[in-house]
C-alpha positions as CSV (number, residue, x, y, z in Angstrom):
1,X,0.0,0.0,0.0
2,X,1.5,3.4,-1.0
3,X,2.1,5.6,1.9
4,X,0.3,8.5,1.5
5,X,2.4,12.5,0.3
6,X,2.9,15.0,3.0
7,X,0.2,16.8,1.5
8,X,-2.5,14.6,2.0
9,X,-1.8,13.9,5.0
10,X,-1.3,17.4,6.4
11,X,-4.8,17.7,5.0
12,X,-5.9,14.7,7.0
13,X,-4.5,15.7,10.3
14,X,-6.2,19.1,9.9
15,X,-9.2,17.4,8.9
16,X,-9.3,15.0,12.2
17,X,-8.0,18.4,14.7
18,X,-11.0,20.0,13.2
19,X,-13.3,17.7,13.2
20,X,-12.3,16.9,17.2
21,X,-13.0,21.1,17.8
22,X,-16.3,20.7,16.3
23,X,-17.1,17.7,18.3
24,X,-16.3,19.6,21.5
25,X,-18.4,22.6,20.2
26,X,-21.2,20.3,19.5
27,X,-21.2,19.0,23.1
28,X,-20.8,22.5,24.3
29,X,-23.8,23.3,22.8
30,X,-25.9,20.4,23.9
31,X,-24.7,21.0,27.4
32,X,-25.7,24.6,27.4
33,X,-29.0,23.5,25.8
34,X,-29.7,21.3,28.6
35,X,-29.2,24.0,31.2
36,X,-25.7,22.5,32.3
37,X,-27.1,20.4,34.9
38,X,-26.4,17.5,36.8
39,X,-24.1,15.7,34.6
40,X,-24.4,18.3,31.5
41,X,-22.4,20.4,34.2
42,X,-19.6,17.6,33.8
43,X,-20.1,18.2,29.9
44,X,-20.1,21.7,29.9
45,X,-16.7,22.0,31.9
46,X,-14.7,19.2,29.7
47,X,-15.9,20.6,26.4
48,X,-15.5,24.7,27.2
49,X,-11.9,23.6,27.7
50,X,-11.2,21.1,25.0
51,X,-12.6,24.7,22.9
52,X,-10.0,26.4,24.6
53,X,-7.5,24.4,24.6
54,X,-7.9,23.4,21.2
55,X,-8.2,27.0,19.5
56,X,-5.3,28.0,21.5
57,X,-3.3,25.3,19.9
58,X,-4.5,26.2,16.8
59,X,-3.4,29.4,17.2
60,X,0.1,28.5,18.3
61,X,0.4,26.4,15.0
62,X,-0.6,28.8,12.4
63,X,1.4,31.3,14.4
64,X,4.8,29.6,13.3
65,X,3.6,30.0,9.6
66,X,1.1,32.9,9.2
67,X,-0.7,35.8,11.2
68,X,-3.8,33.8,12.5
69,X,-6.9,35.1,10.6
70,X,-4.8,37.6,8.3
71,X,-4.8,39.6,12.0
72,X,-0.8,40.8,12.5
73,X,-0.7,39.6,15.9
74,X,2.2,40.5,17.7
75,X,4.9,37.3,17.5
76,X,3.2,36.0,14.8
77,X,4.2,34.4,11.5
78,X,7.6,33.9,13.0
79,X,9.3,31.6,10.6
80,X,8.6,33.6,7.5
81,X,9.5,36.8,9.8
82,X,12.7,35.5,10.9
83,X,13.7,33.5,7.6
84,X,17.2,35.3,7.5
85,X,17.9,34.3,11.0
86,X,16.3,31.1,10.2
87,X,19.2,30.3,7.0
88,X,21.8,31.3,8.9
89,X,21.0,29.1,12.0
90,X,20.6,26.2,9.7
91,X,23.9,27.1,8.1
92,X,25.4,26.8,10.9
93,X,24.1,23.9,12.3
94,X,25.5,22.0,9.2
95,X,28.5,23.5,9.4
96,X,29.4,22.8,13.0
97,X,27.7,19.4,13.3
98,X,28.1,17.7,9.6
99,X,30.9,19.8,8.5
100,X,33.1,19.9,11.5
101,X,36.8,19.5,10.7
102,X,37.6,16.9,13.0
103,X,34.7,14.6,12.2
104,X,35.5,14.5,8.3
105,X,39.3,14.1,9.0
106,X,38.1,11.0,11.1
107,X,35.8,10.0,8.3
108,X,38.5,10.6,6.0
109,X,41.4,8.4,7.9
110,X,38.5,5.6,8.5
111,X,38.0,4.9,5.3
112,X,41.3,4.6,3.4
113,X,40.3,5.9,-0.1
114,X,43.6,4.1,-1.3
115,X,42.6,0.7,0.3
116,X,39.2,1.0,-0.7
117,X,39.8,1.4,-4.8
118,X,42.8,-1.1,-4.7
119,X,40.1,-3.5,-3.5
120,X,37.5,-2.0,-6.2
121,X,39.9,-2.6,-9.3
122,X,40.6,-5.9,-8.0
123,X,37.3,-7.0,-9.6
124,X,37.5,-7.5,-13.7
125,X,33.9,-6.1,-13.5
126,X,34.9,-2.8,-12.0
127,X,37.9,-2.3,-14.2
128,X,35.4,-3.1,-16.9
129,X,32.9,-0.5,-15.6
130,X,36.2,2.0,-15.1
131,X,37.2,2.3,-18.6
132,X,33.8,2.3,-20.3
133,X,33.1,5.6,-18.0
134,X,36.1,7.4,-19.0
135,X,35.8,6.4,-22.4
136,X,32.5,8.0,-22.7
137,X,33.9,11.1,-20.7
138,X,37.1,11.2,-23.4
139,X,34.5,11.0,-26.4
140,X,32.1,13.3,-25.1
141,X,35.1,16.0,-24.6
142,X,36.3,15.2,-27.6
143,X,32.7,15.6,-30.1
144,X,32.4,19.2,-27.8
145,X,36.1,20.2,-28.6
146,X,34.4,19.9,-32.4
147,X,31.7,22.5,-31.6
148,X,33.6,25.5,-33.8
149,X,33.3,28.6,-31.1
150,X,34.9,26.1,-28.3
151,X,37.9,25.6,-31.0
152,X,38.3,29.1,-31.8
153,X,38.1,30.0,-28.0
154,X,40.7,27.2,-27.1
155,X,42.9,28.0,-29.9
156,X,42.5,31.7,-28.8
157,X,43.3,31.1,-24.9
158,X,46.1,28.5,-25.8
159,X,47.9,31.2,-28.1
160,X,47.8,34.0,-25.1
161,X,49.3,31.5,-22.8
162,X,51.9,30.4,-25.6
163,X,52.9,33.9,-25.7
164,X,53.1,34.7,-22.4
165,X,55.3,31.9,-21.7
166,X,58.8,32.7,-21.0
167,X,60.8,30.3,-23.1
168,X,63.8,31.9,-22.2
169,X,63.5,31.5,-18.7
170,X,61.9,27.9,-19.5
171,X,64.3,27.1,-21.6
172,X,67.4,28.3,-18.6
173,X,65.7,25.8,-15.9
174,X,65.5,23.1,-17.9
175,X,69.1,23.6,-18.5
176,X,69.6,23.6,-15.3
177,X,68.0,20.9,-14.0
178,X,70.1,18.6,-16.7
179,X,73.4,20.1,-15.6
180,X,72.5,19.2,-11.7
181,X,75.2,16.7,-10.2
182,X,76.5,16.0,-13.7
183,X,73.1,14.5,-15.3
184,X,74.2,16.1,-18.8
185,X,77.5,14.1,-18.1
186,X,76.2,10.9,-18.0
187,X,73.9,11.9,-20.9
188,X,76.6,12.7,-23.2
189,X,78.4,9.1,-22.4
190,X,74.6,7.6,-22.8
191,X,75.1,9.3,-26.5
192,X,78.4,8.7,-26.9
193,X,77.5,4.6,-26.3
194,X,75.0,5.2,-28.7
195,X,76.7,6.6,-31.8
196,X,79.3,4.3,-31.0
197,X,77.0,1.6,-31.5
198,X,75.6,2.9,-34.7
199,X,78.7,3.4,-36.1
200,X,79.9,-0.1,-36.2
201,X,77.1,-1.4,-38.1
202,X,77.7,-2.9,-41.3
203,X,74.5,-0.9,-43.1
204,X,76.0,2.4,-41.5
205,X,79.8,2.1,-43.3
206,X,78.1,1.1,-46.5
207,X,76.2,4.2,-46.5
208,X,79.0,6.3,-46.0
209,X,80.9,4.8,-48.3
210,X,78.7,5.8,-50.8
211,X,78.3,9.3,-49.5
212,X,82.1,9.8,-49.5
213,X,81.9,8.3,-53.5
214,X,78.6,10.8,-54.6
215,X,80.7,13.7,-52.7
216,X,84.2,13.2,-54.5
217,X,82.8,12.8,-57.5
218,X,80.4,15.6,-57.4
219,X,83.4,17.7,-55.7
220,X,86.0,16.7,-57.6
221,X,85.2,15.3,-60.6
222,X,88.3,15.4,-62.6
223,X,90.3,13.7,-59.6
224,X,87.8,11.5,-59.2
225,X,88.2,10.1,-63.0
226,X,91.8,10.4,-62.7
227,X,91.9,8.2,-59.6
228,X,89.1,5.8,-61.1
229,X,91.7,4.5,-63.3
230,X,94.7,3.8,-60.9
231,X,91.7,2.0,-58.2
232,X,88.3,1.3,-58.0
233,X,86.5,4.2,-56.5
234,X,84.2,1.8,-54.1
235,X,87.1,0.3,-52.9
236,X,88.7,3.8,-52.1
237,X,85.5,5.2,-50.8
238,X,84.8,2.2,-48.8
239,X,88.0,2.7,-46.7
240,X,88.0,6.0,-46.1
241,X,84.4,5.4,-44.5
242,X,86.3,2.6,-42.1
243,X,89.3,5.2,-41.3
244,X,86.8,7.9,-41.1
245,X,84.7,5.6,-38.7
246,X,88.1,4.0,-37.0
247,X,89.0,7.5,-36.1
248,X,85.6,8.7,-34.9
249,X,85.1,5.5,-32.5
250,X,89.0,6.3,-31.1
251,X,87.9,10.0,-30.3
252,X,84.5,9.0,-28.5
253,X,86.1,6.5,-26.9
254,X,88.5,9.0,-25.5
255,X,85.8,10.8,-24.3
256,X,83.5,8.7,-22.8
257,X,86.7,7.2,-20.5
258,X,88.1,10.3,-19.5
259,X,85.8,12.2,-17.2
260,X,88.2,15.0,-17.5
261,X,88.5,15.2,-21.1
262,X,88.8,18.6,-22.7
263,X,85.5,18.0,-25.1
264,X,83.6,17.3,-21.7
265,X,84.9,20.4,-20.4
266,X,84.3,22.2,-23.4
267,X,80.7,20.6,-23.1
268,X,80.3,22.3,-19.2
269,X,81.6,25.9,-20.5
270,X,79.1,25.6,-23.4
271,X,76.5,24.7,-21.2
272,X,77.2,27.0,-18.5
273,X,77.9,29.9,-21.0
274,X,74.1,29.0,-22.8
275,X,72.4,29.0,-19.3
276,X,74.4,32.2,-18.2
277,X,73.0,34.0,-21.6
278,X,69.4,32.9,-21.6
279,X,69.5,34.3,-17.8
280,X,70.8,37.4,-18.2
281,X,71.4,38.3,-21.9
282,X,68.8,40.5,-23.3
283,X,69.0,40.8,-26.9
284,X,69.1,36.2,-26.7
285,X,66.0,37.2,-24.6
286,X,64.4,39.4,-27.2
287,X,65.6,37.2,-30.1
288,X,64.0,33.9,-29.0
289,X,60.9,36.3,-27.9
290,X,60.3,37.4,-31.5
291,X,60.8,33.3,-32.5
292,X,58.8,32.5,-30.5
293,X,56.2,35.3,-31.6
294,X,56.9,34.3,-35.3
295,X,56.2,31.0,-35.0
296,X,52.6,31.5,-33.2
297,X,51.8,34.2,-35.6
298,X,52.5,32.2,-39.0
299,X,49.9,30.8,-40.5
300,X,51.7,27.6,-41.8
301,X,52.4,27.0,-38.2
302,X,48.9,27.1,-36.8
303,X,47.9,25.2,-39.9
304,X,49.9,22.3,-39.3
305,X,48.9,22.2,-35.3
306,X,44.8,22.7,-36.3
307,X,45.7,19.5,-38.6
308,X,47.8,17.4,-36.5
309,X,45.2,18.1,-33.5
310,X,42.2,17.3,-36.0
311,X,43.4,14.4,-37.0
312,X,44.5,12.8,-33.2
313,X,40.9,14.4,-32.6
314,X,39.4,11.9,-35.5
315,X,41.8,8.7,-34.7
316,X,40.5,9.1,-30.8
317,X,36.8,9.5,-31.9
318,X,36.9,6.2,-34.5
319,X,39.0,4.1,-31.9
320,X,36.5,5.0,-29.1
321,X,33.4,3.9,-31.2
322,X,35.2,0.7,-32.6
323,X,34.2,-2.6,-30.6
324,X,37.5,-3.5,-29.6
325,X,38.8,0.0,-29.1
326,X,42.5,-0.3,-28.3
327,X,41.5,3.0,-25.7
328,X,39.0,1.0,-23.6
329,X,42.0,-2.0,-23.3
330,X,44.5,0.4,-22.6
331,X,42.2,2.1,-20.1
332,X,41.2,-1.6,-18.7
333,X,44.7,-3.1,-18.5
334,X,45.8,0.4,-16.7
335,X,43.1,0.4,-14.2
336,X,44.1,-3.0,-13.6
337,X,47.9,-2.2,-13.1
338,X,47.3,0.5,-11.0
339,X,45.2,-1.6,-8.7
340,X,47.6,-4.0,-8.1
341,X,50.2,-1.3,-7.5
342,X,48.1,-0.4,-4.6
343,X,47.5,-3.8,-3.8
344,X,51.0,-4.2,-3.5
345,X,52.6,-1.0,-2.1
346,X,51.6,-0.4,1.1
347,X,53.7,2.9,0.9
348,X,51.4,4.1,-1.9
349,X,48.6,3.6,-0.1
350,X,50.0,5.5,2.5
351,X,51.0,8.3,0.4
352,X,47.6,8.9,-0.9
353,X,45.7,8.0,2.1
354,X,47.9,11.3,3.2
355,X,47.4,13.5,0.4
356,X,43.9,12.9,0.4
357,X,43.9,13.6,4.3
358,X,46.0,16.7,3.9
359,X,43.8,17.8,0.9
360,X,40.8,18.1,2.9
361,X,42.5,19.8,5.7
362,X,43.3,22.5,3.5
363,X,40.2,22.6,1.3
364,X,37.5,21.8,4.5
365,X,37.2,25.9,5.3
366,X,36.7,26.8,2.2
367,X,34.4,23.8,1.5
368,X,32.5,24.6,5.2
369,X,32.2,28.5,4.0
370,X,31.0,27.6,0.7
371,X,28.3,25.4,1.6
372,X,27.3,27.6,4.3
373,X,26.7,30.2,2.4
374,X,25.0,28.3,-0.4
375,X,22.2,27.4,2.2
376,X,22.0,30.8,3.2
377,X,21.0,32.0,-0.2
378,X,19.1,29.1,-1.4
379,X,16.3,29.5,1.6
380,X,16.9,33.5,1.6
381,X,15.8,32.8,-2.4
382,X,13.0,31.1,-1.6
383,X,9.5,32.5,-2.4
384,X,7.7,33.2,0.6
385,X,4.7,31.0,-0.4
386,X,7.0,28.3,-1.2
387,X,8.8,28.1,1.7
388,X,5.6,28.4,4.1
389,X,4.0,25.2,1.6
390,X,7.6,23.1,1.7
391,X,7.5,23.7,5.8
392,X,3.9,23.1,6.2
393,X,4.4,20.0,4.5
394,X,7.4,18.5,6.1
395,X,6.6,19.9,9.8
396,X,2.9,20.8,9.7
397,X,1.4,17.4,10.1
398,X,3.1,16.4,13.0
399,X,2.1,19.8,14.7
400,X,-1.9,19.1,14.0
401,X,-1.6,16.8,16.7
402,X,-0.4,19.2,18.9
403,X,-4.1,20.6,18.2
404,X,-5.7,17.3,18.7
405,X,-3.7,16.6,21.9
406,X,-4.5,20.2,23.1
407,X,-8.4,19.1,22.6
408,X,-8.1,16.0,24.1
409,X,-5.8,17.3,27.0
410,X,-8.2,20.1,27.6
411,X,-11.1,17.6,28.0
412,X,-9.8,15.7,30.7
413,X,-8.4,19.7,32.6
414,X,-12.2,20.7,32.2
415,X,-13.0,17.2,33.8
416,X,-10.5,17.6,36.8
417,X,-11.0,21.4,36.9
418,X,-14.9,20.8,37.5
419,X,-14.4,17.9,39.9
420,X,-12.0,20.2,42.1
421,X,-14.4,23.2,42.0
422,X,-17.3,20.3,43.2
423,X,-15.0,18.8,45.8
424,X,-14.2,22.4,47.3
425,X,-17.9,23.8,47.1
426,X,-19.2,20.3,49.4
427,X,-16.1,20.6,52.1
């Protein structure tokens, strides 16, 4: 059976407080009719007070919403008259009793958000459910990056923030973070290794064999004819790629043992010197300023970032639809790696279980004055009607029974009232 709205039963309750004042007016009457006699006198008494007591209950009750009979009694309608006082009260009730600091941060260390989503993403379901929601998110961005103005006004705020990036400055810190207890040291023997490596292949020598052979003869041309007679210019070209090579290999390998080598210190001063000028040298400043501005201003350039965007925009939108997107399984088999990194790193958990903790610490006043304040103006906003109805509704049923106990209660005082006045006129 289908419980029945706060409306209809605020209407109920009135109908049953008013129907019990009637019935004590009714008896009132008949009493009065009959003289008030005998045990009409008992009658009288018990239903003159259930009257009074239930029209002075009444009259409480409509007092917390409205001025009884339209009449602007004093202390009346006090809940429309002190709304203001009313929002901020509430407000603060929230605040200090839901919203107090201590109580969330308890909340918070309870329930360990880190614990809690390692145990989530353990189930295949949930990493499932994981990657399908972000995937929709991702496409849903990505069809309202489409929308025309939203490009123009992205493409507009990124080029202001382009250009008020300091790439000189950028460009000195990152410099500096490279040269920081040697790092570009040990990437320059990384490179060195590397070169190394590529130079002793087989494919590498033949290429530069034939390099060395198009450049002499393109160079030199008579020489080269000349000498194509005596040996055979693949031959010749062939070893001087292998010297050429032998000789490079013996240099880098001079450098990459000696950690004092003069091309590593000539490697610091260049360094040093390039950090020192993009710090403090102005016309390097204003000459990587008007690159920079250049570059964002030519129309090529744009051109080629609106199409390289488009087209990451158009690969993301097919994979996303297609049934075995390779997103959703990256998405999946992330979700599920990053569960059982939790899983497995109690440190991690820790970490974010304290970053969260810490997060709210900082962001719980602003949060606590924020939703204060939103309570404040939501009920100020109200219409008054409105929020009489919405108060009415949720409180007003419950107080018609204050009317109906007031009639009932003033029944049983008329009865004892009346019995005390008989006891005291027979003594």
């Amino acid at each position: 059976m289908q419980s029945p709205t706060p409306s209809n039963r605020l209407r109920r309750n009135r109908r049953a407080a008013l129907a019990l004042l009637l019935l004590a007016f009714a008896l009132f009457v008949w009493a009065a009719l009959e003289n008030g006699q005998g045990g009409y006198a008992w009658l009288l008494a018990a239903s003159e007070a259930a009257m009074v007591g239930a029209l002075a209950d009444w009259f409480a009750v409509v007092a917390l919403f409205r001025h009884p009979l339209g009449i602007p009694f004093p202390h009346t309608a006090i809940l429309p008259r002190r709304r203001d006082q009313l929002a901020r009260r509430l407000a603060e009730f929230i605040r200090e009793h839901f919203l107090q600091e201590d109580a969330i941060l308890r909340l918070v260390q309870r329930y360990s958000l880190a614990s809690g989503l390692a145990s989530w993403l353990r189930q295949a379901k949930n990493r499932a459910l994981f990657a399908e929601q972000v995937q929709q998110l991702v496409y849903r961005a990505l069809q309202l990056a489409q929308l025309e103005p939203l490009r123009q006004s992205l493409a507009k705020s990124l080029g202001e923030q382009l250009r008020q990036l300091d790439l000189s400055r950028w460009t000195a810190q990152l410099l500096q973070l490279l040269t920081e207890d040697g790092r570009h040291q040990a990437l320059l023997s990384d490179a060195i290794a590397r070169l190394d490596d590529w130079l002793t292949q087989e494919s590498v020598q033949e290429e530069l064999a034939e390099q060395i052979e198009r450049l002499l003869q393109r160079a030199y041309p008579t020489l080269f004819s000349w000498l194509g007679a005596v040996v055979d210019p693949a031959n010749l070209s062939r070893n001087l790629a292998r010297n050429l090579v032998r000789a490079a290999q013996e240099t880098l390998s001079e450098i990459h043992q000696d950690p004092e080598h003069p091309k590593r210190q000539a490697f610091d001063r260049w360094l040093q010197e390039s950090l020192l000028r993009l710090q403090q040298d102005p016309r390097l400043q204003a000459r990587i300023r008007r690159w920079q501005e250049g570059l964002l201003a030519h129309p090529a350039a744009r051109d080629y970032v609106s199409r390289v965007v488009n087209d990451l925009q158009q690969w993301l939108l097919q994979d996303l639809q297609a049934p075995r997107s390779r997103s959703r399984q990256l998405l999946r088999r992330g979700a599920g790696w990053f569960g059982e990194l939790l899983d497995t790193q109690p440190q991690l958990r820790q970490a974010i279980d304290g970053y969260v903790e810490e997060s709210a610490r900082r962001l719980l006043p602003t949060v606590q004055e924020s939703f204060t304040k939103h309570i404040e103006d939501t009920i100020r906003a109200w219409p008054m009607a409105d929020m009489i109805r919405v108060l009415e509704e949720g409180i007003g049923s419950d107080l018609q029974y204050i009317r109906i106990n007031g009639t009932v209660v003033g029944l049983l005082l008329g009865l004892l009232i009346h019995a005390l006045f008989m006891l005291l006129a027979t003594a």
